[in-house]
N, C-alpha and C positions, 0 to 999 in steps of 0.2 A: 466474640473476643476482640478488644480492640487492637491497636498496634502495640500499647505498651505493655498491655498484660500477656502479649505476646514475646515480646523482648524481655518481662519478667519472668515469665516462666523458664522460656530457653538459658538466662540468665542463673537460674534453682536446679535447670538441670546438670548446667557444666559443672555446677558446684557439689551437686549431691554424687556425680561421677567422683570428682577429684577429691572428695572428703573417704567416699568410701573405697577408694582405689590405695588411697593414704595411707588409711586409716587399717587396712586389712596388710598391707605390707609393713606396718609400723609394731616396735618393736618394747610395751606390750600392744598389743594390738586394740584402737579403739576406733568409734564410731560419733560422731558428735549426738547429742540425743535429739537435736532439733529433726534429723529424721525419720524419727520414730514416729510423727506426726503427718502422716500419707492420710487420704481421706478413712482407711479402714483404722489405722493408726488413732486417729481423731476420733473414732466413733467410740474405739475399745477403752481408750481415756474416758470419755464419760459416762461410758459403764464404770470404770473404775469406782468414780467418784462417788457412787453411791452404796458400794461393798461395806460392808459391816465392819471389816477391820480398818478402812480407810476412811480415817476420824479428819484430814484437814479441812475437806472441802465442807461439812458440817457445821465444823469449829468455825470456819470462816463466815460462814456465811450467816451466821449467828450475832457473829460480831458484826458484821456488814449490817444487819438487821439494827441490830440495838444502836449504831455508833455515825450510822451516814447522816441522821440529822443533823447529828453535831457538825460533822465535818462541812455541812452543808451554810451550818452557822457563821463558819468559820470563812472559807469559801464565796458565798452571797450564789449568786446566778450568773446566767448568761456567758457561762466558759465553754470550749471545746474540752470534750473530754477522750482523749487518746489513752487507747486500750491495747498494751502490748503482750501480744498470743493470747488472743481472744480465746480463741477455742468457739465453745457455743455460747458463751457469753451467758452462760445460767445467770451468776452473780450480779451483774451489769443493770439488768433493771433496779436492782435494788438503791445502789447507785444513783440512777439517771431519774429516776424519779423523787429521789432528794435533792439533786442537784440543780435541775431544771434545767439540764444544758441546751445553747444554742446548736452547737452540731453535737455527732457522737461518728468517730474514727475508730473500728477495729483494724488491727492489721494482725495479722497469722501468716506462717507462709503453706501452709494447706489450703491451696486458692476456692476447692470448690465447698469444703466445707464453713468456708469464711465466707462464701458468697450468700448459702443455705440458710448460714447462723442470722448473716445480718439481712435479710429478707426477710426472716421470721419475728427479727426485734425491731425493724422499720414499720410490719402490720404490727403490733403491740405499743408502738409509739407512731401515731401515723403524721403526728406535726411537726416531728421531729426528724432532722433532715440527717441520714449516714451514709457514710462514705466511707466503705473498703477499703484496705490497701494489702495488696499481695505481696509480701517480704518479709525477707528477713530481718528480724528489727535487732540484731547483734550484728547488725551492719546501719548508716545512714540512711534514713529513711526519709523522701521530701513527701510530708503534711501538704495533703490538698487544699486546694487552694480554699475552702469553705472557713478552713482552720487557722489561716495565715495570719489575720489582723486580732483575733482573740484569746482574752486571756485562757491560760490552760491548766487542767486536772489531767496526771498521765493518774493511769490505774494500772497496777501489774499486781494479779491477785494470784493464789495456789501455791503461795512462797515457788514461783519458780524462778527466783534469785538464787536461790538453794541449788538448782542444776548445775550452776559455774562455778570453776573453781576461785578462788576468793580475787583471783588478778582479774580474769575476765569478768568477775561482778563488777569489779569496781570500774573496769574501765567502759562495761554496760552502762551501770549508772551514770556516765560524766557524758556519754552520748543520748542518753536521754535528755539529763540536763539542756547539752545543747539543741538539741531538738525540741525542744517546750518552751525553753530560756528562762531567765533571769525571774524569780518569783513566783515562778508558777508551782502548783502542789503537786506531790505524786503520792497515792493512797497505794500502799506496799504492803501485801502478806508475808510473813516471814515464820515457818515455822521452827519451833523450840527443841531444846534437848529434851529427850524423856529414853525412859527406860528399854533398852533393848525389845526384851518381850513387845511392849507395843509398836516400836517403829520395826522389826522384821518381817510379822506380816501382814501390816497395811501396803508392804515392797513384796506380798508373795502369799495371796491372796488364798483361803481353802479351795475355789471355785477355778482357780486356774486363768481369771481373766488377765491378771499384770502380765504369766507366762506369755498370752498370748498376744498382749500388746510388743512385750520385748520381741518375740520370738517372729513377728509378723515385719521386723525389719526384714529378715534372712527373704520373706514371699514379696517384699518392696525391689529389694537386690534382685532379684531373680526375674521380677516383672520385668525390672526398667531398666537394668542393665545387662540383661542377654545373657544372666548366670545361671548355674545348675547345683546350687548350695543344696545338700540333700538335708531340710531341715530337719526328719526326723532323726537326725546324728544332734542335734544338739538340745541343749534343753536352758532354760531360763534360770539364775540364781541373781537372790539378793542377798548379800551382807553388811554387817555393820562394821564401819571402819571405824575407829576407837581416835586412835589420833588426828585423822581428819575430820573427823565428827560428822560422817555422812554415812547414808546409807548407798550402797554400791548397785549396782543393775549388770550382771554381765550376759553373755549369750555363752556356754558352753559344752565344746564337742564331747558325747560320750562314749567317741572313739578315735581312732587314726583316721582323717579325712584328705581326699584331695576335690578340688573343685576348681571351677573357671567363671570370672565375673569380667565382663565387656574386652573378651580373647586375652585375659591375664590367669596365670596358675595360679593356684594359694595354695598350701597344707599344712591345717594342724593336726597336731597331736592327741591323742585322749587326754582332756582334763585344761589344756589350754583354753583361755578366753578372750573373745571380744568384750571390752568396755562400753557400753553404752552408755551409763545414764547414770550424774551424780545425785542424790540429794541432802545437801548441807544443813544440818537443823543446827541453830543458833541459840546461845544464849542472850540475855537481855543486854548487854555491854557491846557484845559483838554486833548485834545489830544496827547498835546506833555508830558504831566505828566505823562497820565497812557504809552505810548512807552517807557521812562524814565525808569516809575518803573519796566517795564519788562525788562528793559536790552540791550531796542535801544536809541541810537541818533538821532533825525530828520536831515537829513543834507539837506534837500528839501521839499516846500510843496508848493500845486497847488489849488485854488479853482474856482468856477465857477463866473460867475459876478454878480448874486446873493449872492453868499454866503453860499450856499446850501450844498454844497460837498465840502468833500478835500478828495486830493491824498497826500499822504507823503510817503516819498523816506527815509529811515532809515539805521543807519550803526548796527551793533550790537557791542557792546559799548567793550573795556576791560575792565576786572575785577580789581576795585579799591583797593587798601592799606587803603585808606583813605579818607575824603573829599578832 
């Protein structure tokens, strides 16, 4: 480990302390969902992604399939392509093999399974030079230096713009913008409205994998912050929020609880909950609004014949005088 990834990490720890120190004292009580993404966290996601009721990663990559020529046409070669929360980076060759990028930047801030993913897709592309980054990218992120002088493709795929709620999209987006600059593309999943029945349990799975992703924060807590959460008091629910048009992720107790996380008390009640994890499913207008307010153009967009997904291909916009 070098120096930096050193001060990065201690950097993710004071944060994941004071997020969830926050967040369990705050009043309804919530948890940001970025970490729910611990290396086990990371692993149980991509189990997810291949569950029979969990249609976006499919839908996408489908589209990814049929649609990156184009984007490619569109695009030409020889760009860095920055990839924000990689994950394993399934999708990404799909990508980077139409694209023909000079580098390829994943950044996640689950350092070792970002180290594992992109080890795995540097043998699978061996001419192809990439370069990590351990952060959190809903914060400033400085682009190594491979990335500095070329044009750029950010890619943020799994609609997980859908996790924030629509202020902190927008102001994700405008720091992406700044971080890639003026012109360059960003290839965005964004998934759609659809019926209840399908979006509850692709959020709460028959096999019990989603429970165990949500529920595997409480064994994150407990590892790394010297707590004694008695997880089986609690259990995993998703709902569908109507007016915020998201589907909800909470953790909650199925009875009177007290516990202690890094020498602080908590208690809840039966039926109270942690917040962890939003997801926003968009319609076709709203998409191209909140990309707008952040500072992209759509100049392209791809859905399924459903209706289910979209892929949208974005310029980052110049900065106006005026309407």
């Amino acid at each position: 480990m070098t120096d930096t990834d050193a001060g990065t990490t201690g950097a993710l720890d004071d944060a994941f302390r004071g997020d969830v120190l926050r967040g369990l004292g705050s009043d309804p009580r919530a948890i940001p969902a970025r970490w729910l993404y611990d290396h086990a966290g990371s692993g149980l996601f991509e189990e997810i992604t291949g569950l029979p009721e969990y249609y976006p990663t499919r839908t996408e990559r489908a589209l990814l399939e049929k649609h990156c020529p184009e984007v490619a046409e569109i695009a030409g070669t020889g760009h860095a392509v920055i990839e924000f929360g990689s994950g394993s980076s399934v999708k990404t060759p799909i990508l980077l093999q139409a694209v023909d990028p000079a580098v390829y930047v994943p950044i996640d801030i689950s350092g070792d399974f970002l180290r594992e993913s992109a080890e795995a897709l540097a043998r699978s592309f061996p001419g192809l030079p990439v370069a990590p980054v351990e952060a959190d990218f809903m914060h400033p992120v400085t682009l190594p230096e491979a990335a500095q002088k070329l044009p750029r493709i950010g890619f943020f795929p799994g609609s997980t713009i859908g996790n924030m709620v629509p202020r902190t999209g927008v102001d994700l987006l405008r720091r992406m913008r700044d971080n890639l600059g003026e012109g360059a593309l960003l290839l965005i999943g964004m998934d759609r409205v659809k019926s209840e029945t399908i979006l509850v349990p692709a959020y709460d799975d028959a096999a019990g994998v989603t429970a165990a992703f949500n529920l595997n924060l409480l064994d994150r807590i407990n590892r790394e912050l010297d707590g004694d959460i008695p997880r089986g008091k609690f259990k995993h629910c998703a709902v569908w929020n109507e007016s915020h048009s998201r589907i909800e992720m909470h953790i909650e107790a199925t009875e009177d609880v007290d516990f202690t996380v890094a020498e602080k008390r908590f208690h809840m009640g039966k039926g109270e909950t942690i917040h962890t994890e939003n997801s926003h499913k968009f319609k076709p207008r709203d998409s191209r609004l909140l990309l707008r307010a952040g500072g992209w153009e759509p100049i392209r967009e791809w859905t399924d014949d459903k209706g289910w997904f979209s892929l949208i291909l974005a310029e980052a916009a110049p900065d106006r005088f005026a309407p």
